[in-house]
C-alpha positions as a LaTeX table, in Angstrom:
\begin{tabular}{lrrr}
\hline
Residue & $x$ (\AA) & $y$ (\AA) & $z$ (\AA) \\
\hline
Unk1 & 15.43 & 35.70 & $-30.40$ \\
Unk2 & 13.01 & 38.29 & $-28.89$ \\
Unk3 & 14.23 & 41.79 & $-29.73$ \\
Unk4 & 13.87 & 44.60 & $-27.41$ \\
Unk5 & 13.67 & 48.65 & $-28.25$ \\
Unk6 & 14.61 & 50.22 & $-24.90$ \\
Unk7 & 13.17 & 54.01 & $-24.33$ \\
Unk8 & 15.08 & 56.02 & $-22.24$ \\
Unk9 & 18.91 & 55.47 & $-21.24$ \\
Unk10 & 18.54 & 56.44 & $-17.25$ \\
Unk11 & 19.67 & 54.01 & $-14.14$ \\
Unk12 & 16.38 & 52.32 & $-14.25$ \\
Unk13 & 16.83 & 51.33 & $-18.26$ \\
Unk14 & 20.55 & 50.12 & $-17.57$ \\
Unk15 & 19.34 & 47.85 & $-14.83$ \\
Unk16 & 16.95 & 46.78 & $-17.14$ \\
Unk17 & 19.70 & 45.77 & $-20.03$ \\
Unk18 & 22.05 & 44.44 & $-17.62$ \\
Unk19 & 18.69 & 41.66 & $-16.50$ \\
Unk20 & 17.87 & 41.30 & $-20.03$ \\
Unk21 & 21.30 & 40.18 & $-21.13$ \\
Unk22 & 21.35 & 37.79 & $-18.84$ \\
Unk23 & 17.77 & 36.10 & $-20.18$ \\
Unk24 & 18.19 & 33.25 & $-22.78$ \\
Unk25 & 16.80 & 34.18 & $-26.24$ \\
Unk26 & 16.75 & 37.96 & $-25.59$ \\
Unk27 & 18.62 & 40.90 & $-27.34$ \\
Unk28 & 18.74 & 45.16 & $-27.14$ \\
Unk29 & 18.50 & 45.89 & $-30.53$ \\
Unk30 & 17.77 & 49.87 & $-29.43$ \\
Unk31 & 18.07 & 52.63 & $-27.52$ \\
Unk32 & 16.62 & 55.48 & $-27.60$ \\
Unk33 & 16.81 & 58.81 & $-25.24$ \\
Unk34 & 16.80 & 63.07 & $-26.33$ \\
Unk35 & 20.23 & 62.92 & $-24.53$ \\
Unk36 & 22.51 & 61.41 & $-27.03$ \\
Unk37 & 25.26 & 60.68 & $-25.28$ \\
Unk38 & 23.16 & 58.74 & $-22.79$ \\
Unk39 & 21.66 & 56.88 & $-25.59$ \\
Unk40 & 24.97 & 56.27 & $-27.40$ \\
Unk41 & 26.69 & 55.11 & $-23.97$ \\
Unk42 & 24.19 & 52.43 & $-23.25$ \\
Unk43 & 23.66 & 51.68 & $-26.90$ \\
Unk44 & 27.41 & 50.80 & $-27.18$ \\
Unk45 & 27.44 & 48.35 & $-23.44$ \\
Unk46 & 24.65 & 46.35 & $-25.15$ \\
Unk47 & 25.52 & 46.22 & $-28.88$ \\
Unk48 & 22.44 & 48.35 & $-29.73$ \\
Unk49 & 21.75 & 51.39 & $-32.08$ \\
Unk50 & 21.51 & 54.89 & $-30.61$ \\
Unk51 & 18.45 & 56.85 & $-31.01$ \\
Unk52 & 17.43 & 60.10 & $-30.20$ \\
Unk53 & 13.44 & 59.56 & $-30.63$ \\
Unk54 & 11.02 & 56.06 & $-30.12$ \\
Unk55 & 9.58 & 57.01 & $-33.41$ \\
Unk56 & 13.07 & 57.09 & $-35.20$ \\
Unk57 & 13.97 & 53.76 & $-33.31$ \\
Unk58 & 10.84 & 51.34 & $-33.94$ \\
Unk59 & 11.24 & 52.24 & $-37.85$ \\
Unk60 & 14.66 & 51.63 & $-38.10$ \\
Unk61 & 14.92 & 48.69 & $-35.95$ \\
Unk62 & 12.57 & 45.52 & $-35.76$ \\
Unk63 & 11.72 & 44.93 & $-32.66$ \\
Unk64 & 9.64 & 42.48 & $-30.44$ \\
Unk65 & 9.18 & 44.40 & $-27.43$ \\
Unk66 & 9.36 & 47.84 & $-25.86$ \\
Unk67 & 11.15 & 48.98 & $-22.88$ \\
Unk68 & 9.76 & 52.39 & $-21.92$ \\
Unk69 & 11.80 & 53.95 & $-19.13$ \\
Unk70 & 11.70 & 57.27 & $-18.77$ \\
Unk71 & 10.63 & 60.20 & $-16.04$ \\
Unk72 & 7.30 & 60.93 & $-15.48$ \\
Unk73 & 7.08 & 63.82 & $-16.97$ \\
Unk74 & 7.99 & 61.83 & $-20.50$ \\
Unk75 & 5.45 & 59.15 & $-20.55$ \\
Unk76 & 2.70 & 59.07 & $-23.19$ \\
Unk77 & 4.56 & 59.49 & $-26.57$ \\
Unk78 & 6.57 & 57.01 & $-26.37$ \\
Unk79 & 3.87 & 54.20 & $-25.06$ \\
Unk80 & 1.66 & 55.69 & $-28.11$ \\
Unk81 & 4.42 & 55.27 & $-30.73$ \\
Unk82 & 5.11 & 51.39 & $-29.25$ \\
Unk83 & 1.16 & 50.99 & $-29.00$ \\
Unk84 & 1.10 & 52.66 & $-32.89$ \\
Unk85 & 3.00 & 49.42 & $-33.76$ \\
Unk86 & 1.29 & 46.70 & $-32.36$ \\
Unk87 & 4.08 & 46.36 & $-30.02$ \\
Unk88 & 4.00 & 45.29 & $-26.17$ \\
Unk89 & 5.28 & 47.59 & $-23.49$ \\
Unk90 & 7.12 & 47.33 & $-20.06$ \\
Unk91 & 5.47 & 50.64 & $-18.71$ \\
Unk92 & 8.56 & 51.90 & $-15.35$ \\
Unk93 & 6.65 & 53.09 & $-12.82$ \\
Unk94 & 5.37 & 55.77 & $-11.64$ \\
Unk95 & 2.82 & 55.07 & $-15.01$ \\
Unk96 & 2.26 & 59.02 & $-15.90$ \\
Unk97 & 2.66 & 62.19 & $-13.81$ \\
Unk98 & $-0.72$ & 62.61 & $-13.93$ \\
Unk99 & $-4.12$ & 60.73 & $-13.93$ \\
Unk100 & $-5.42$ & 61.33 & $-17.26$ \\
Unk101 & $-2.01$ & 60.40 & $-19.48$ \\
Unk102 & $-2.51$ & 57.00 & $-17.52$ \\
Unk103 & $-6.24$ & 56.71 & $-18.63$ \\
Unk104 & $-5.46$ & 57.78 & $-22.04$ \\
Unk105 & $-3.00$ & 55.40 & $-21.97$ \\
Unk106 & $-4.82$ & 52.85 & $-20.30$ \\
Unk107 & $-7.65$ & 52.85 & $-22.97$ \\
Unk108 & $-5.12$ & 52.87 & $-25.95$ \\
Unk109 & $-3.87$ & 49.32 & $-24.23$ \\
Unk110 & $-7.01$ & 47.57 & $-24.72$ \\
Unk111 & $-7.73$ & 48.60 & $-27.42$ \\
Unk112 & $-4.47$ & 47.86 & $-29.04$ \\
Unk113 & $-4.82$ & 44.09 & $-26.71$ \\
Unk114 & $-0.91$ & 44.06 & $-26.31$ \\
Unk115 & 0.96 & 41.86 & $-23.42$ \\
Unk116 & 1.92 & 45.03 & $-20.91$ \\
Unk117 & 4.22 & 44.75 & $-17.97$ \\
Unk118 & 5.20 & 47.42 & $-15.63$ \\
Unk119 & 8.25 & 48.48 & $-12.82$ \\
Unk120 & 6.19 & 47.31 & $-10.04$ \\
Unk121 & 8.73 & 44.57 & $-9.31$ \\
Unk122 & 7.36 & 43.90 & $-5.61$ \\
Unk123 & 4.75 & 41.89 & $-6.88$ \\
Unk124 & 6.98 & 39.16 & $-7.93$ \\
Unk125 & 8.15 & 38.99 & $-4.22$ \\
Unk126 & 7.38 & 35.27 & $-2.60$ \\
Unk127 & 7.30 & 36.92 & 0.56 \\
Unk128 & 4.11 & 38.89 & $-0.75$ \\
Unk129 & 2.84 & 35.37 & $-1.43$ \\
Unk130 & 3.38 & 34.27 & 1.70 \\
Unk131 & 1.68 & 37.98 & 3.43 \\
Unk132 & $-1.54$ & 36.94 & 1.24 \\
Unk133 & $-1.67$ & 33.48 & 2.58 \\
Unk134 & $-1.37$ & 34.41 & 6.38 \\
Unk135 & $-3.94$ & 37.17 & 5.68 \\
Unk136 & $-6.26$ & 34.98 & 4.30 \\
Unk137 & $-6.33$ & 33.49 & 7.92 \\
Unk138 & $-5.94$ & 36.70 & 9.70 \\
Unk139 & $-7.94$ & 39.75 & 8.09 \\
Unk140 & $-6.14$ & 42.98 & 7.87 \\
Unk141 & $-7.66$ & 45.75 & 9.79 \\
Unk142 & $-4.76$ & 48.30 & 10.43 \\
Unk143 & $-2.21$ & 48.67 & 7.99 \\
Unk144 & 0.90 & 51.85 & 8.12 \\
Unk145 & 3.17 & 52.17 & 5.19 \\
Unk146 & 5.72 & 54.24 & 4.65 \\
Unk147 & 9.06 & 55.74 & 2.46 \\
Unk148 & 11.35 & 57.39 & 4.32 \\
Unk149 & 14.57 & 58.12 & 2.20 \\
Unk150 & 16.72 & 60.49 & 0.80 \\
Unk151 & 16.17 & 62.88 & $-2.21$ \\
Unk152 & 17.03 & 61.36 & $-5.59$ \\
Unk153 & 20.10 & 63.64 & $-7.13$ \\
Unk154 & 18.72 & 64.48 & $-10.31$ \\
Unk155 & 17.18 & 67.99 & $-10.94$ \\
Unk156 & 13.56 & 66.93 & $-12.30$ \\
Unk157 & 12.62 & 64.68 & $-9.73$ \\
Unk158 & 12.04 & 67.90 & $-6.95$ \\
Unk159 & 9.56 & 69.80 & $-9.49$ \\
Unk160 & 5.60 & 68.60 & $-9.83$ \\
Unk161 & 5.47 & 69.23 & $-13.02$ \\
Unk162 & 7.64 & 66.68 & $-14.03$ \\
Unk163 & 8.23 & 64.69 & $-11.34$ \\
Unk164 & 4.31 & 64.36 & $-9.66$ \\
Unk165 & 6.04 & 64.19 & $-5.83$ \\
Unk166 & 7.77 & 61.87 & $-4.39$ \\
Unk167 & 4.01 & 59.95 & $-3.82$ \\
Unk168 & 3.56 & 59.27 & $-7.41$ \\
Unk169 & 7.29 & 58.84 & $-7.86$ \\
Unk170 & 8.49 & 56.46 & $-4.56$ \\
Unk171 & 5.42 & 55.95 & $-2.65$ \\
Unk172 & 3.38 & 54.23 & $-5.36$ \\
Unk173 & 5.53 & 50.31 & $-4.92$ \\
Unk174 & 4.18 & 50.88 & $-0.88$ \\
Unk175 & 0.41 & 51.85 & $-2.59$ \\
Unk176 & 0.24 & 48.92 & $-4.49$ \\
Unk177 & 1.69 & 47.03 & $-1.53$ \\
Unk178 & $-1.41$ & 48.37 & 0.12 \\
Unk179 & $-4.05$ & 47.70 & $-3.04$ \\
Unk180 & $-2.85$ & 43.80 & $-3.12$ \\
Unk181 & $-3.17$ & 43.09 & 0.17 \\
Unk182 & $-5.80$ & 45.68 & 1.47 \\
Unk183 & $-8.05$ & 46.11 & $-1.76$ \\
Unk184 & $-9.06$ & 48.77 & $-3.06$ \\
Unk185 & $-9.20$ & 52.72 & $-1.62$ \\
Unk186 & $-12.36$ & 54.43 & $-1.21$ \\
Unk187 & $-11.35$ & 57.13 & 0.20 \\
Unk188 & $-7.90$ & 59.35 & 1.36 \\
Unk189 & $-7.02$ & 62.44 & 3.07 \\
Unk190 & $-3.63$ & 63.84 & 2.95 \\
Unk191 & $-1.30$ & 66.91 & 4.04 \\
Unk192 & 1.88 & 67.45 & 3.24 \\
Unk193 & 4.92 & 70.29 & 4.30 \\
Unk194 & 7.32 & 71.90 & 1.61 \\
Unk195 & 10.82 & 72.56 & 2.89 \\
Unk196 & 11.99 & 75.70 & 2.44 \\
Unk197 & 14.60 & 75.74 & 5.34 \\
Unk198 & 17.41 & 74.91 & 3.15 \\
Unk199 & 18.57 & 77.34 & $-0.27$ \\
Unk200 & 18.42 & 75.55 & $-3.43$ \\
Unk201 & 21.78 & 74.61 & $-4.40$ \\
Unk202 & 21.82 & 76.14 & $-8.57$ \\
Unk203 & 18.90 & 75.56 & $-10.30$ \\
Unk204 & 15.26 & 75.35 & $-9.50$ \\
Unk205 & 14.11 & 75.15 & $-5.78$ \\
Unk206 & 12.23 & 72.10 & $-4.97$ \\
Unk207 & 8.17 & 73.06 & $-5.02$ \\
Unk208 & 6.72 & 69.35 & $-3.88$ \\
Unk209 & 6.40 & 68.51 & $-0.26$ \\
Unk210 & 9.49 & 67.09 & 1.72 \\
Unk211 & 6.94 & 65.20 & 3.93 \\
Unk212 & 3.78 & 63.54 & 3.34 \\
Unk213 & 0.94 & 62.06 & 5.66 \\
Unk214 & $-2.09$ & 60.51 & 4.71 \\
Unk215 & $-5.06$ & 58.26 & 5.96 \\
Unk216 & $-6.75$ & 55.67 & 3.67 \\
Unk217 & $-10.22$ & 54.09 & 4.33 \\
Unk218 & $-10.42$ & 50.17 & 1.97 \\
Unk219 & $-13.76$ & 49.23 & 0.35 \\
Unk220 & $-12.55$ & 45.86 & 2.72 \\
Unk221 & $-12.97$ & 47.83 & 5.74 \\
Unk222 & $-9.23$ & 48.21 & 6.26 \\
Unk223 & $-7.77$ & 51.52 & 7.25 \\
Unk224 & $-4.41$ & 53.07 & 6.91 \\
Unk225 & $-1.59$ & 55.22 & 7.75 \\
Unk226 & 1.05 & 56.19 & 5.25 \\
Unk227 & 4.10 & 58.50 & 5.39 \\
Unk228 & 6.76 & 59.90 & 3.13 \\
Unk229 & 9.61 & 61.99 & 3.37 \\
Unk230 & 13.06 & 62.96 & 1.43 \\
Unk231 & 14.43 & 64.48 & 4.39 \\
Unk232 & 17.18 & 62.04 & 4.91 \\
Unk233 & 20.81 & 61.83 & 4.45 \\
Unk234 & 20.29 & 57.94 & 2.91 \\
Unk235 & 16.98 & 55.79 & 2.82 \\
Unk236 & 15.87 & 54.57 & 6.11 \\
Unk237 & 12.98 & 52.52 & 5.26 \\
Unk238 & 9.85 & 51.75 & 2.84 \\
Unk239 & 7.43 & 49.06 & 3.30 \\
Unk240 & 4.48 & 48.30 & 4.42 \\
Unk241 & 3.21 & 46.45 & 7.84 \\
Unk242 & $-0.06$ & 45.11 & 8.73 \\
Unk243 & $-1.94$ & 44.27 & 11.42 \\
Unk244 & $-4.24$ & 41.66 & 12.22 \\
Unk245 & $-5.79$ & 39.86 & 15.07 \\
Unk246 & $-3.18$ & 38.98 & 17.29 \\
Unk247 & $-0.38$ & 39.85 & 13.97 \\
Unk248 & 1.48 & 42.06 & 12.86 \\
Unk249 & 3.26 & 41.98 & 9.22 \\
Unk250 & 6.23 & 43.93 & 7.85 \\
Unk251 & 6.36 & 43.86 & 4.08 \\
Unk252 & 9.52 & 45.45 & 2.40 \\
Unk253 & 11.28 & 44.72 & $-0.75$ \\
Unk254 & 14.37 & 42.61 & 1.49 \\
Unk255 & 11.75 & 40.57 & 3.87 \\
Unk256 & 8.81 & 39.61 & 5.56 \\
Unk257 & 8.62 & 39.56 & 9.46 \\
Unk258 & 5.22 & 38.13 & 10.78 \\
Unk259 & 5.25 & 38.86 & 14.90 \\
Unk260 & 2.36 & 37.39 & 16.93 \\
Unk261 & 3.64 & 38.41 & 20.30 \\
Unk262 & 5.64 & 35.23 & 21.23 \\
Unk263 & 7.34 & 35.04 & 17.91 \\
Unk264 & 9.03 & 37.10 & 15.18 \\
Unk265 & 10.42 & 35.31 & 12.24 \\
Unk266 & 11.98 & 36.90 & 9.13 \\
Unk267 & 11.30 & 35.66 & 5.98 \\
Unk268 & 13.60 & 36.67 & 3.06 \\
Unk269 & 12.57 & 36.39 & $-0.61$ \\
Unk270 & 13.98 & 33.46 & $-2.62$ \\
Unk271 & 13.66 & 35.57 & $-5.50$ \\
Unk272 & 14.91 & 38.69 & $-7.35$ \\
Unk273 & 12.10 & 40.38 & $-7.85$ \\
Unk274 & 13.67 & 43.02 & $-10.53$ \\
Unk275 & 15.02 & 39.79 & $-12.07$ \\
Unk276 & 11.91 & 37.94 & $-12.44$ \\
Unk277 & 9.15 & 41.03 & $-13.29$ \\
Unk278 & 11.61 & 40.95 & $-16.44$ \\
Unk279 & 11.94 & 37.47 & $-17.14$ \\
Unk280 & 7.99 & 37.21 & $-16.67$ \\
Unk281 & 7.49 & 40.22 & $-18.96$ \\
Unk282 & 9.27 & 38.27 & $-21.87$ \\
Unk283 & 8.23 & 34.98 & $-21.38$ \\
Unk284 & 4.25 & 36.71 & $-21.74$ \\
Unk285 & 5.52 & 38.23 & $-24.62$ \\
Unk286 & 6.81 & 34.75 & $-25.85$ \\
Unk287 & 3.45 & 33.33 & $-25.43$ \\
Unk288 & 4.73 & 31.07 & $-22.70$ \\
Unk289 & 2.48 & 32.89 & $-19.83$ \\
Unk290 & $-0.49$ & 34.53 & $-20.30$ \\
Unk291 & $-0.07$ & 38.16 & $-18.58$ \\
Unk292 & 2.29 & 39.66 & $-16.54$ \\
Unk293 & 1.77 & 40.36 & $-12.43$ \\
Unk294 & 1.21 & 43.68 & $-12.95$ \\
Unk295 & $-0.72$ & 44.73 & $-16.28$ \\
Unk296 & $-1.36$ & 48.10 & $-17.29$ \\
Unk297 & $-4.76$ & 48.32 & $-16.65$ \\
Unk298 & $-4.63$ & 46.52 & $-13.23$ \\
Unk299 & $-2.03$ & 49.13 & $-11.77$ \\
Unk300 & $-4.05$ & 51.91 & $-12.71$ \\
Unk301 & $-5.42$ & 51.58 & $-9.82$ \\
Unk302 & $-1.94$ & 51.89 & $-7.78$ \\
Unk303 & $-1.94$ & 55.24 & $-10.27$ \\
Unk304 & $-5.36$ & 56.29 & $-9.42$ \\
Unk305 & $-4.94$ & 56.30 & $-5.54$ \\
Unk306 & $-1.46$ & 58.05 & $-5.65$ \\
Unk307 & $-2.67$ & 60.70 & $-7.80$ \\
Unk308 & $-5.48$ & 60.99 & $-5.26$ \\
Unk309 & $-3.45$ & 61.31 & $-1.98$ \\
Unk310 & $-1.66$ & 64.30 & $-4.08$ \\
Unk311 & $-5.00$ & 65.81 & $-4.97$ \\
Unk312 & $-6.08$ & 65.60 & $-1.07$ \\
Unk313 & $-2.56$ & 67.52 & $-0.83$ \\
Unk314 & $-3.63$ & 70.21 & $-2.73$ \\
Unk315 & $-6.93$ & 70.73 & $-2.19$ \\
Unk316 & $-6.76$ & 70.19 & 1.81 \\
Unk317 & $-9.93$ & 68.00 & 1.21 \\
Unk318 & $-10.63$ & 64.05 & 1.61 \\
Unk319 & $-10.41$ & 62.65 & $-1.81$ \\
Unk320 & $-12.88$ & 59.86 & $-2.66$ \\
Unk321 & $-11.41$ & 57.33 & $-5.51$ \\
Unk322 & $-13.91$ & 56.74 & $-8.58$ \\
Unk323 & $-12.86$ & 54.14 & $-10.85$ \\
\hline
\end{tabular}
């Protein structure tokens, strides 16, 4: 049986237990969240003990694994207590909500040499299989990606300081899109718009932009566009297409549709990618694989370049990305 301490008792973390249920061999022992009743609730749906802390629940409980789902704001004590242990991690994206928590982070991974797994559940796609392949005969050159959606109703996610933006927070699955296919970023310059148009309803205004544009030069000679917005009544779209010689690609999390001017065929994934990224995940922590698709350290990357479009922000500068 492979035992798993769960962190944080949002949306994300009960999608998480309602996958991990469903995975031969595999058991919640614990939950843990500051919001009791939160923890309690999905505690209770799982058989699991409530906890209030990831210290209080990794010395109470034996566990295998960790689960660490939580805003961004939260991350770094709990990866630290899990790391602490010996313990691997399933990092939810975005990995920090800032650059150096994710490098601080990032170094206490090697050097505790843990199996890590994170939320970016794309990469498990077979359609992104499928993208590489017909890339390998047709080079990318042009590539526009974008998230165009709603905003998420809870109250931390329109703050930077504990939410990053909706770059770190959304855009990052359409970065790493960008980083599997593309390469890596050298350099990006972005703007963005606040909206103040419409009064805060209670609470804290929103102080992170409602709209986001960037351009991204690869180290592959690659260039892109990428947009973001939370403008919308419901989500419209978020993916990723790219453009070849003579093709055209449109990556999203529901399918792949490869154009070449006298065809257009839709591919759909054979998968479930939040299934599998979890399944994977265990089965490395099993011993039966030997990493996950998307290790800590290699998505730090993804990290790197949306902290860097949000820096461009800012600073109303191009950013170069240094490694």
């Amino acid at each position: 049986m492979t035992r798993i301490a769960l962190v944080g008792a949002g949306a994300v973390a009960q999608r998480h237990v309602d996958v991990l249920r469903g995975l031969h061999g595999v058991e919640v022992v614990s939950v843990a969240d500051p919001a009791q009743a939160a923890a309690s609730s999905l505690a209770s749906s799982c058989g699991a003990r409530a906890f209030t802390s990831a210290e209080e629940s990794l010395d109470a409980v034996p566990a295998d694994a960790v689960y660490i789902c939580v805003p961004p704001f939260a991350h770094g004590p709990p990866e630290v207590a899990a790391l602490d242990r010996g313990l691997p991690i399933f990092v939810e994206k975005p990995l920090a909500l800032d650059l150096p928590t994710a490098v601080a982070l990032a170094d206490r991974v090697a050097a505790a040499d843990v199996v890590t797994g994170t939320g970016y559940h794309w990469r498990c796609l077979d359609t992104l299989d499928r993208a590489r392949d017909l890339l390998c005969e047709t080079p990318p050159l042009l590539a526009m990606g974008y998230w165009l959606d709603k905003r998420p109703p809870v109250g931390w996610w329109g703050r930077r300081d504990r939410s990053g933006g909706q770059v770190v927070e959304q855009l990052t699955h359409v970065l790493d899109l960008a980083r599997v296919l593309l390469g890596e970023a050298e350099a990006v310059y972005a703007v963005g718009v606040l909206d103040d148009t419409e009064p805060p309803q209670g609470g804290e205004a929103d102080d992170i932009e409602a709209a986001t544009a960037a351009t991204v030069r690869f180290a592959s000679g690659a260039v892109a566009t990428l947009a973001a917005t939370s403008l919308l009544s419901a989500k419209r779209a978020a993916g990723l297409d790219i453009i070849g010689r003579g093709r055209t690609l449109e990556l999203s999390e529901v399918a792949l549709i490869v154009d070449d001017g006298a065809t257009r065929v839709e591919h759909t994934p054979s998968v479930d990618a939040k299934t599998l990224v979890d399944a994977e995940f265990i089965a490395a922590v099993r011993g039966e694989r030997e990493s996950t698709r998307a290790p800590y350290a290699e998505v730090l990357g993804t990290h790197r370049l949306a902290c860097a479009l949000t820096e461009s922000v800012a600073t109303g500068r191009p950013t170069r990305i240094v490694s």
